[in-house]
C-alpha positions in Angstrom: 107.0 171.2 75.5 104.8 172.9 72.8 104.0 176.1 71.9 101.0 177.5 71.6 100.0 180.3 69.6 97.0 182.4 69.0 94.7 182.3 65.7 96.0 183.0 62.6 94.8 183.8 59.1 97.7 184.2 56.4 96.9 187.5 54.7 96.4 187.4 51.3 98.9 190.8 50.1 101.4 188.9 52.3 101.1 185.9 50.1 101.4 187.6 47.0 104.6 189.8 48.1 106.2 186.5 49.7 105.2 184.8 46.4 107.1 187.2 44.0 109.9 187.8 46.5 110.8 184.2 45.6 109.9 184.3 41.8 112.9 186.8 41.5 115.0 185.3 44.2 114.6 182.3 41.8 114.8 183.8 38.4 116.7 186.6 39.1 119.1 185.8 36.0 116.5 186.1 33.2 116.7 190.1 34.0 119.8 189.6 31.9 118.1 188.7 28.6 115.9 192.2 28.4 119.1 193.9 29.4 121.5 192.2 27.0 118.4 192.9 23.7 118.5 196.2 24.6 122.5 196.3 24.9 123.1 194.2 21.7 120.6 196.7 20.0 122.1 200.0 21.3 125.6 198.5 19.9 123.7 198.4 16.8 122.1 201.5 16.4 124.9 203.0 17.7 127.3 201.8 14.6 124.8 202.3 12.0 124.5 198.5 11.2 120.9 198.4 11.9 118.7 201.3 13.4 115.5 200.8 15.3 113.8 201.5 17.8 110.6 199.1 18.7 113.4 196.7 20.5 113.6 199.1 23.5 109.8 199.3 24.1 109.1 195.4 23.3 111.7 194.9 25.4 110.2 196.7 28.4 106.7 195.6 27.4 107.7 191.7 27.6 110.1 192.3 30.6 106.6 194.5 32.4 104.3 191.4 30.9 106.4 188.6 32.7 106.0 190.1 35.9 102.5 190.8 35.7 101.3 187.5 34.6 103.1 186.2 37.7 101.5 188.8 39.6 98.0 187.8 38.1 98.4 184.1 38.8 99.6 184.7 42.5 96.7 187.2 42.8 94.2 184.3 41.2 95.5 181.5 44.2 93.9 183.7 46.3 90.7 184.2 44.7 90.5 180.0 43.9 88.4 177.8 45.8 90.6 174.7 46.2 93.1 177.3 48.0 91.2 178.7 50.3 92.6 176.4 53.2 95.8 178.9 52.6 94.3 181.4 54.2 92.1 180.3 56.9 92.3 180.8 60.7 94.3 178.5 62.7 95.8 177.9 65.6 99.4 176.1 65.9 101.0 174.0 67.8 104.6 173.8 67.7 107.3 171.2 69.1 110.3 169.4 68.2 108.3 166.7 66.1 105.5 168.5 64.0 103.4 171.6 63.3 99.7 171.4 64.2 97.7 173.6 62.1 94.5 173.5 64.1 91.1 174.9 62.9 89.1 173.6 66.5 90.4 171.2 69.3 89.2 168.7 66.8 89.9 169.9 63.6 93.7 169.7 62.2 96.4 168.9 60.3 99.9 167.9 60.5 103.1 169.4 59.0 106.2 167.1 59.8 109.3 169.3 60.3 110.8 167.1 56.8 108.6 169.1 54.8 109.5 172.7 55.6 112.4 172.8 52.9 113.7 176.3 54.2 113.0 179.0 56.8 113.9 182.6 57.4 112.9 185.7 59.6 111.6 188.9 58.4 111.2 192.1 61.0 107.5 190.9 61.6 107.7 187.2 61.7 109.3 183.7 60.7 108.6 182.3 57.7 108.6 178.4 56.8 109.1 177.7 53.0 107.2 174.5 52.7 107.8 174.1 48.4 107.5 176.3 45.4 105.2 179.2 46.3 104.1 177.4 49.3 104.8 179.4 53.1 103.7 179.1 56.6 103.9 182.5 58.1 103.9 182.9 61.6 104.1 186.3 62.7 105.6 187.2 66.1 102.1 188.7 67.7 100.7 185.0 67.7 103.2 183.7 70.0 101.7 184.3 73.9 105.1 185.1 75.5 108.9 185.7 74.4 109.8 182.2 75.9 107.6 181.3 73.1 109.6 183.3 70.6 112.5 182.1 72.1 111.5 178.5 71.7 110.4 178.3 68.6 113.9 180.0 67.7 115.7 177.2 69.2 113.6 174.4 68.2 114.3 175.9 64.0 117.9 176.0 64.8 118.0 172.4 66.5 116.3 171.5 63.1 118.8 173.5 61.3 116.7 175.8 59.2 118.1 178.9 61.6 122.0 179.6 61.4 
């Protein structure tokens, strides 16, 4: 039995908060290296062995710059040409052996359930992690019914991407 769900396009915001969600989920740790600069250099100043004060705000400054390259480079996907197929309208069709990403009855493509690497649920929607930076979100309007919901539920903890 497959389920059927109504036309989709990913939004492009979405994609860039999903995006960075996972950058820091990832690189959380590297927070620590701005923190421990500014805590080596308040030791520092604070027993007169070297006083200064441009650490703190090239701290901050490189810290701010990280994110906001990572910001620009998500924002650029969405702008790119060869990404464009990210955020088009489709269709799915979901059972226990694939995803069907379907532009037209004719038009498609195939996601095996071996290449969603993770999954998880927000308020609004599932979300499939497919690789680095890469998501199929499926929010819980496109589904036609709660048996649908239901489902789909069951089929991602059968595949074990649910606990």
């Amino acid at each position: 039995m497959a389920i059927k769900t109504k036309k989709y396009a990913f939004d492009k915001n979405k994609f860039i908060a999903l995006s960075m969600k996972q950058l820091f989920q990832e690189q959380w740790m590297w927070l620590f290296v701005p923190l421990a600069l500014i805590l080596i250099n308040a030791g520092l100043n604070i027993f007169d062995v070297y006083k200064n004060y441009w650490i703190y705000i090239l701290t901050v400054i490189g810290a701010l710059g990280y994110v906001i390259f990572w910001a620009i480079q998500f924002t650029g996907i969405t702008q790119l040409e060869q990404y464009k197929q990210l955020f088009g309208k489709y269709r799915y069709e979901i059972d226990s052996r694939q995803i069907l990403m379907k532009v037209s009855d004719t038009e498609g493509g195939v996601i095996k359930w071996d290449m969603v690497k993770s999954a998880y649920k927000e308020k609004e929607a599932h979300v499939l992690v497919l690789g680095k930076y890469q998501f199929l979100y499926l929010p819980f309007v496109i589904f036609s019914t709660d048996n649908d919901k239901k489902l789909f539920e069951r089929i991602m903890k059968d595949k074990g991407l649910y606990q």
